[in-house]
C-alpha positions in Angstrom: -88.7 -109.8 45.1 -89.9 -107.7 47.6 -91.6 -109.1 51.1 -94.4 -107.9 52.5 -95.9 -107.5 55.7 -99.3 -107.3 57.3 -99.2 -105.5 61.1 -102.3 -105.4 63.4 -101.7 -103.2 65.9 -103.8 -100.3 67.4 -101.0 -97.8 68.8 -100.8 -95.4 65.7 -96.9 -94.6 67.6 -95.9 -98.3 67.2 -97.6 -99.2 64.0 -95.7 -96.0 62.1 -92.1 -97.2 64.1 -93.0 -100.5 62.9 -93.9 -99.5 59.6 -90.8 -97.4 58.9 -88.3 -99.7 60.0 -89.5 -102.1 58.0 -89.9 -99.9 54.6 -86.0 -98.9 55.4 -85.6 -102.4 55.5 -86.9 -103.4 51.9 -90.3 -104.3 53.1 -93.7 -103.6 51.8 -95.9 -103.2 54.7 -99.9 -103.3 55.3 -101.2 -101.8 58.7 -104.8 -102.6 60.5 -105.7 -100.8 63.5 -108.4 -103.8 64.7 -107.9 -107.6 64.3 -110.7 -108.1 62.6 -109.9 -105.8 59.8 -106.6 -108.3 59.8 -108.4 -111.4 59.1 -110.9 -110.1 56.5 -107.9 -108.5 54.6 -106.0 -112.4 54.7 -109.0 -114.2 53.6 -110.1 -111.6 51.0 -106.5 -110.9 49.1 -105.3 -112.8 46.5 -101.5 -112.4 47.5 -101.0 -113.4 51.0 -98.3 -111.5 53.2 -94.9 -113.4 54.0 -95.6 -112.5 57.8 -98.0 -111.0 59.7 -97.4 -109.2 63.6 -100.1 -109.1 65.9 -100.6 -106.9 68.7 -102.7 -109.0 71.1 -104.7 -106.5 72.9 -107.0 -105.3 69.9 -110.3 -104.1 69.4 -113.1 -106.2 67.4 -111.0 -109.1 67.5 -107.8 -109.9 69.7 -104.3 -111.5 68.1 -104.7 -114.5 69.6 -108.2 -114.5 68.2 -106.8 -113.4 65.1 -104.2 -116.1 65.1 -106.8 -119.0 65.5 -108.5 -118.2 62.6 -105.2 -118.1 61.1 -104.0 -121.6 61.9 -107.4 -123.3 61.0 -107.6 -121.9 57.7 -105.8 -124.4 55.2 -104.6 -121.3 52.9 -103.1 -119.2 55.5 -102.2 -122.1 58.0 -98.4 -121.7 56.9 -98.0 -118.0 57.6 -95.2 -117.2 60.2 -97.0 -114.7 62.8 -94.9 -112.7 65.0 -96.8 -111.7 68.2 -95.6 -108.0 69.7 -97.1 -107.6 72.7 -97.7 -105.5 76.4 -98.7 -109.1 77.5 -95.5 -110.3 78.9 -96.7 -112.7 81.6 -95.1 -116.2 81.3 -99.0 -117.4 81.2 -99.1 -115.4 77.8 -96.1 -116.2 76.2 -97.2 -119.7 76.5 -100.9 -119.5 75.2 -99.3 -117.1 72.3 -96.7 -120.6 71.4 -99.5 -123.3 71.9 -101.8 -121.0 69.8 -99.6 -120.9 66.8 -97.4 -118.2 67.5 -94.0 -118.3 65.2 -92.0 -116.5 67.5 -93.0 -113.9 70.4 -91.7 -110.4 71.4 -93.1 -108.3 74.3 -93.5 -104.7 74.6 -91.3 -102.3 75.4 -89.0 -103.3 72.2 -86.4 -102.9 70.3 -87.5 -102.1 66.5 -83.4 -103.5 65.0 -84.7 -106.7 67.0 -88.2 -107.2 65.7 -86.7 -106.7 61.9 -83.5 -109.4 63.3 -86.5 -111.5 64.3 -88.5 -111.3 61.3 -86.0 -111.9 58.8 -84.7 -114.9 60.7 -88.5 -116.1 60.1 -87.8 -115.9 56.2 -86.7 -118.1 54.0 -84.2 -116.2 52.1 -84.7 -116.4 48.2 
């Protein structure tokens, strides 16, 4: 069974690194350049993502905005959200983890790490 992934990130560089590593690593992988595009695409599908990556500094809609609406809707309450993000300020680590956050990674990155990270978030099958 494949996995799939939902990114929201507006840096075309990182959402294409992001992407690839995570096709050469078996994933299938959805991109949104705004939040908002990201939340109308969770509550509108009919097969939800295994994990979703949020940039938090979006237009339309931030990630932490985005992961709000995530944790107060009953059918996507149980997604695990990876937050990758410039915002690296103790301050915003924090808010990212009391928001909801599964697990939190600040930009610059390593792209081997973020693909350790999320399949450590997976139950294997």
């Amino acid at each position: 069974m494949t996995r799939s992934i939902v990114i929201a990130e507006d840096d075309e560089d990182i959402q294409q690194l992001l992407t690839f590593k995570l096709q050469a690593n078996g994933f299938d992988v959805t991109t949104f350049e705004d939040g908002r595009a990201c939340i109308d695409h969770l509550q509108e599908t009919d097969e939800l993502p295994d994990l979703v990556v949020l940039d938090v500094m979006m237009p339309r809609m931030d990630g932490f905005q985005v992961l709000e609406r995530i944790r107060d809707e009953d059918t996507l309450a149980d997604l695990p959200v990876l937050m990758l993000t410039a915002r690296s300020r103790e301050d915003d680590v924090v808010e990212g983890f009391e928001r909801g956050a599964t697990d939190y990674v600040t930009k610059p990155f390593s792209p081997n790490e973020v693909v350790a990270r999320i399949k450590r978030m997976l139950p294997s099958t």
